[in-house]
N, C-alpha and C positions, 0 to 999 in steps of 0.2 A: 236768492232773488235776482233775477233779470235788471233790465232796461226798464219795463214797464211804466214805471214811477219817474221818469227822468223825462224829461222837455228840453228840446233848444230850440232857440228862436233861428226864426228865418228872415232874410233882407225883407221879406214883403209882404210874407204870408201867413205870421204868425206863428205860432207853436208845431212842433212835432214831434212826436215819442218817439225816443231813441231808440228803440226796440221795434221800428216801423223801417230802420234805414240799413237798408242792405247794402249799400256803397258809399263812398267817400272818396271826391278826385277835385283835384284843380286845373284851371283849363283859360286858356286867354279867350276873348271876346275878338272876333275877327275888326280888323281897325274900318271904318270909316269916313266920309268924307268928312272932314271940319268934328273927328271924332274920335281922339287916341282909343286905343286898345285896353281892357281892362280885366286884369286876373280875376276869375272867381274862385272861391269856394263849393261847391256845390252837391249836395247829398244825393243819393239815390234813393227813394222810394218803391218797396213794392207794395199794390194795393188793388181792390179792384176799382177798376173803372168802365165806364162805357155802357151797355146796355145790353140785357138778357138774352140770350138766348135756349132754344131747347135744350143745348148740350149743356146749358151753365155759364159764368160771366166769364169774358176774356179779361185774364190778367195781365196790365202793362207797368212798366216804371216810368215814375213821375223823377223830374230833379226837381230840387230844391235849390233855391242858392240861399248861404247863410251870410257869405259879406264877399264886396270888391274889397281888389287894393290896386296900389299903382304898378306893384312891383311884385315879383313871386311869392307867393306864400308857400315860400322853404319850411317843411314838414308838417305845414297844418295839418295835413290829413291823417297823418300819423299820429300827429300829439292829440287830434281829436277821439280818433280810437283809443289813445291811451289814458284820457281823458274818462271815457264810456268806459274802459277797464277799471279804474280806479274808484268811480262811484262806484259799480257795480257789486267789486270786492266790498266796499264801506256798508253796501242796503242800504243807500240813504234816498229821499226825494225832494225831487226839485229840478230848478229852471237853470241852461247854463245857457250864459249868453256870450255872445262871439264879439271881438271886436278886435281894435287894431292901438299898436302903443309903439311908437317910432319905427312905423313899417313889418312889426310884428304882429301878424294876428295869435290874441291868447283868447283863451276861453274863460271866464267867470264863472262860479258854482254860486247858487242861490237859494240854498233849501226852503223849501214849502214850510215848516216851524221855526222859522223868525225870519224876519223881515229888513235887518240889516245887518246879520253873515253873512259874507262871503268868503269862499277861497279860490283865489287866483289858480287857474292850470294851466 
């Protein structure tokens, strides 16, 4: 079994199969006035988008972002993938959700067959 079955949330956008995301990078937010600087998260998408033509759709990547912080997120991207590795190996489904625990972002697993399991990644 794949990704298929797997979801993680996004800061804004809601859901996206993890078997949709072809990258994984984090990237600071250029600073502005009266406006610190802020790491993201952020997935890569490939999908289609835009509008037909005779040849057929042009294919672009969309990012996603999944969560800010104030400060680096040292190895999210990795533990992320390692994260998608590990379900992956289990076949299990469900929703993982992203967030932050003293400047650390971890990932939450949340399977689709109960409703208050989780395991921490």
């Amino acid at each position: 079994m794949g990704l298929e079955n797997i979801w993680v949330t996004t800061l804004n956008d809601g859901l996206v199969r993890a078997d949709h995301i072809v990258g994984i990078e984090s990237h600071q937010t250029p600073e502005l006035p009266g406006k610190r600087p802020r790491w993201l998260l952020d997935v890569t998408l490939a999908v289609s988008v835009g509008s037909g033509t005779r040849e057929g759709w042009e294919v672009m990547q969309l990012h996603r972002t999944l969560i800010q912080t104030d400060s680096y997120p040292d190895k999210a991207a990795e533990n992320l993938a390692r994260t998608f590795d590990d379900l992956r190996r289990q076949g299990v489904s469900g929703v993982v959700r992203v967030g932050t625990r003293h400047d650390f972002v971890r990932f939450e697993f949340f399977p689709f067959d109960s409703n208050d399991n989780t395991d921490d990644y």
